[in-house]
C-alpha positions in Angstrom: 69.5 104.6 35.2 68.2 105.3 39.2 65.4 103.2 39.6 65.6 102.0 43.0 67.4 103.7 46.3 67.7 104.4 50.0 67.3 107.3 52.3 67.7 105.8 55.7 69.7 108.8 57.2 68.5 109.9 60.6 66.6 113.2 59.8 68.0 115.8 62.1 71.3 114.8 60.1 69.7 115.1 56.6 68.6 118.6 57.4 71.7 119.8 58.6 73.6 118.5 55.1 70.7 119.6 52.9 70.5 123.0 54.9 67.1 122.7 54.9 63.8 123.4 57.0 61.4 120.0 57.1 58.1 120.6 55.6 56.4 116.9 56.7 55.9 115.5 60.1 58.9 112.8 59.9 60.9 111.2 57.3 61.0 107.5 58.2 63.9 105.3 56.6 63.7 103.6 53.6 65.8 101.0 52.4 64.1 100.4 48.7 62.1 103.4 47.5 60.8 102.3 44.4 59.1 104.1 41.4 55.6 105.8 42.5 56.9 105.9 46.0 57.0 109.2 47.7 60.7 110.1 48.7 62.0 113.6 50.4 63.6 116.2 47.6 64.5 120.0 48.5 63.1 122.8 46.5 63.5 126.4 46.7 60.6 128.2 47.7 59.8 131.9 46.5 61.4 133.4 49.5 64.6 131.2 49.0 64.4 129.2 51.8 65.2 125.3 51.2 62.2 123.1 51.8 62.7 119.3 52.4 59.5 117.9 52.1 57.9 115.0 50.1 57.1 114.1 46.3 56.3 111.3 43.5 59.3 109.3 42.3 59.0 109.7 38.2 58.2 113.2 37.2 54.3 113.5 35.7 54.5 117.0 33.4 51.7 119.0 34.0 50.2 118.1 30.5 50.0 114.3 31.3 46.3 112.6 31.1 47.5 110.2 33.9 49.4 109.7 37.1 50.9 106.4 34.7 53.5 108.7 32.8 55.3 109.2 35.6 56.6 105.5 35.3 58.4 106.0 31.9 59.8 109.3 33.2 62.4 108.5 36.5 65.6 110.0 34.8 66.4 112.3 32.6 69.4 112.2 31.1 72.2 115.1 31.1 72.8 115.4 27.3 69.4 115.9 26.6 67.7 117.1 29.4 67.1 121.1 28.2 65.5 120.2 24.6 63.2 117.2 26.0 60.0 117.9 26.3 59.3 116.5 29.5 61.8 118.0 31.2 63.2 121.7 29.5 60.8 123.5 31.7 62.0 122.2 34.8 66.0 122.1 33.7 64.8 125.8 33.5 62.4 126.3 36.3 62.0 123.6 38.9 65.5 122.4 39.9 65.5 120.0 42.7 67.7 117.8 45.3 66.6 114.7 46.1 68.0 113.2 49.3 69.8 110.0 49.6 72.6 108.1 51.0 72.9 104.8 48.0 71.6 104.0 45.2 71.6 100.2 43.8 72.7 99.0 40.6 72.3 95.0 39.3 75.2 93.3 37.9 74.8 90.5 35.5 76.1 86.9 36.0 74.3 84.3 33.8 70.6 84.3 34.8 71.2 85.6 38.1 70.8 89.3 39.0 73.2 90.8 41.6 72.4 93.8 43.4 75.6 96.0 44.2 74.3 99.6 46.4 76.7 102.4 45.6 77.2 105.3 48.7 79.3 107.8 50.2 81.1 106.2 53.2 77.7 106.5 54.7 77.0 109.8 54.9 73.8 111.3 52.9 73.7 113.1 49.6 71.5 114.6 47.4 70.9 114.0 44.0 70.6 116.7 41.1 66.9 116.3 40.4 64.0 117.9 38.5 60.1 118.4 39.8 56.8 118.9 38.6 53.0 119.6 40.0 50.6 117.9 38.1 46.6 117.4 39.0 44.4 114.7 39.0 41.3 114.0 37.8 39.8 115.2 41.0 41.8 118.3 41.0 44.5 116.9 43.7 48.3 118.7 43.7 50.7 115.9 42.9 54.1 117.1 43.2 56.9 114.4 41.5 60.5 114.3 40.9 63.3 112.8 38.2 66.5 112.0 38.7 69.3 113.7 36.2 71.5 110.7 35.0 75.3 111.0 33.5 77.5 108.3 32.2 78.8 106.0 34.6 82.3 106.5 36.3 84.3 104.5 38.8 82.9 101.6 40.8 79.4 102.0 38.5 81.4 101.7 35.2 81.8 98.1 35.5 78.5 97.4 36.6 76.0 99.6 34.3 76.5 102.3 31.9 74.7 105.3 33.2 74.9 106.9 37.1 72.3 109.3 39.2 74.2 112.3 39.4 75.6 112.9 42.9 76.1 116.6 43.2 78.7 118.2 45.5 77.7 120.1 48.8 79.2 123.4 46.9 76.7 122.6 43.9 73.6 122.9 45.9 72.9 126.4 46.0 73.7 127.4 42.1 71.6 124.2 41.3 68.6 125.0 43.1 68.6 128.7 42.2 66.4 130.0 39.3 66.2 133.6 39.5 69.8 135.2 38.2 71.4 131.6 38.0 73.4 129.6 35.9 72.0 129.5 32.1 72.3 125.7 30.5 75.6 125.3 29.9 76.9 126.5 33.4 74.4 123.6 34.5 76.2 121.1 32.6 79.6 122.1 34.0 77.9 122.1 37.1 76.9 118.7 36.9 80.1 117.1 35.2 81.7 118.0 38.4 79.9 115.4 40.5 80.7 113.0 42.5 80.8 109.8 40.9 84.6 108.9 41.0 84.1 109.0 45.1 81.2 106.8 45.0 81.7 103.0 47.1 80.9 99.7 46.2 78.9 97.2 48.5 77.3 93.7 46.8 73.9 93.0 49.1 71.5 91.0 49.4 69.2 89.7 46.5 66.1 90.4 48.4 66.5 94.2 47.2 65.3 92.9 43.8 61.6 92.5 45.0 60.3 96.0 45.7 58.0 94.9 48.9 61.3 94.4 51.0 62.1 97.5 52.4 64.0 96.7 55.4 67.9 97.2 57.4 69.1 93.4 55.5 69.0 95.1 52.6 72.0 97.7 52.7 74.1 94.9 55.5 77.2 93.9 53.2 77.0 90.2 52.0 80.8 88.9 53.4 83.1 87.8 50.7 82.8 85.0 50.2 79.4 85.2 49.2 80.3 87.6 46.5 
């Protein structure tokens, strides 16, 4: 699962790696985005040019009654993301990348709860990610995003069972491109060549488990011996 992550990448350097052309005033970091929160992803638009812009963490299909499914809906897994409900039209139609540079994972000791954030030597990423619009009561465009989630590999293995799928610079075009792309099962061998074995271990700070902290502490790498 990829609940909780950061994007603290200066954005003229996000740009450059996602190829992209920013759609919203700024992109300020964030050290814990959360569930609900909005977070940049890339989409393709009509004319193929790469949008980075900003949407809904947990994807709300266009046939939800409220904002509140989005919640239950921030991965989609890679074995059945094509015949879910929730997600087949997108898998098809509305393939995203959703920047970031870490993810965080917990790790288990007794009671406690020990936050471990997983990231490329620093440098940004993007996740393989679906999207959605979906309108509100009032009639408001709400544009949300999932994460696409694989079994773990690597530093995660130890720590939790299933990964975000960290897609290789090479894998951004065919997985963003709709019109004469890959069918489903080039997408799947597309995404089982991700980047998960490459990924970097860092234990940080507990305060990363309450969602109001959103701050630099929080990706600083605890020394050893507090490990």
């Amino acid at each position: 699962m990829c609940a909780r992550y950061t994007m603290i990448t200066p954005t003229e350097v996000l740009v450059e790696e996602l190829e992209a052309t920013l759609t919203v005033a700024a992109l300020p970091p964030r050290y814990n985005i959360a569930p609900t929160d909005d977070a940049p992803i890339v989409v393709l638009s009509r004319e193929g040019e790469r949008r980075l812009g900003l949407a809904r963490f947990g994807l709300i299909p266009h046939w939800a009654k409220s904002a509140r499914e989005g919640v239950r809906m921030l991965n989609a897994r890679v074995e059945t993301v094509a015949e879910k409900p929730a997600f087949r039209d997108a898998f098809a139609r509305r393939r995203c990348l959703v920047a970031a540079d870490g993810f965080y994972e917990w790790e288990t000791r007794g009671k406690e709860k020990l936050p471990h954030r997983f990231h490329l030597a620093g440098r940004p990423f993007a996740f393989a990610g679906l999207w959605a619009t979906w309108r509100d009561p009032d009639g408001v465009r709400v544009v949300s995003f999932a994460i696409l989630t694989c079994p773990a590999v690597g530093a995660v293995a130890p720590i939790h069972d299933r990964m975000p799928i960290v897609l290789p610079h090479e894998a951004y075009a065919p997985w963003l491109a709709t019109e004469g792309g890959l069918d489903a099962d080039g997408l799947r061998a597309l995404l089982a060549a991700h980047l998960g074995d490459y990924l970097e271990d860092t234990r940080v700070s507990t305060r990363v488990n309450q969602v109001k902290n959103d701050d630099p502490s929080l990706v600083v790498p605890l020394p050893p011996e507090a490990c």
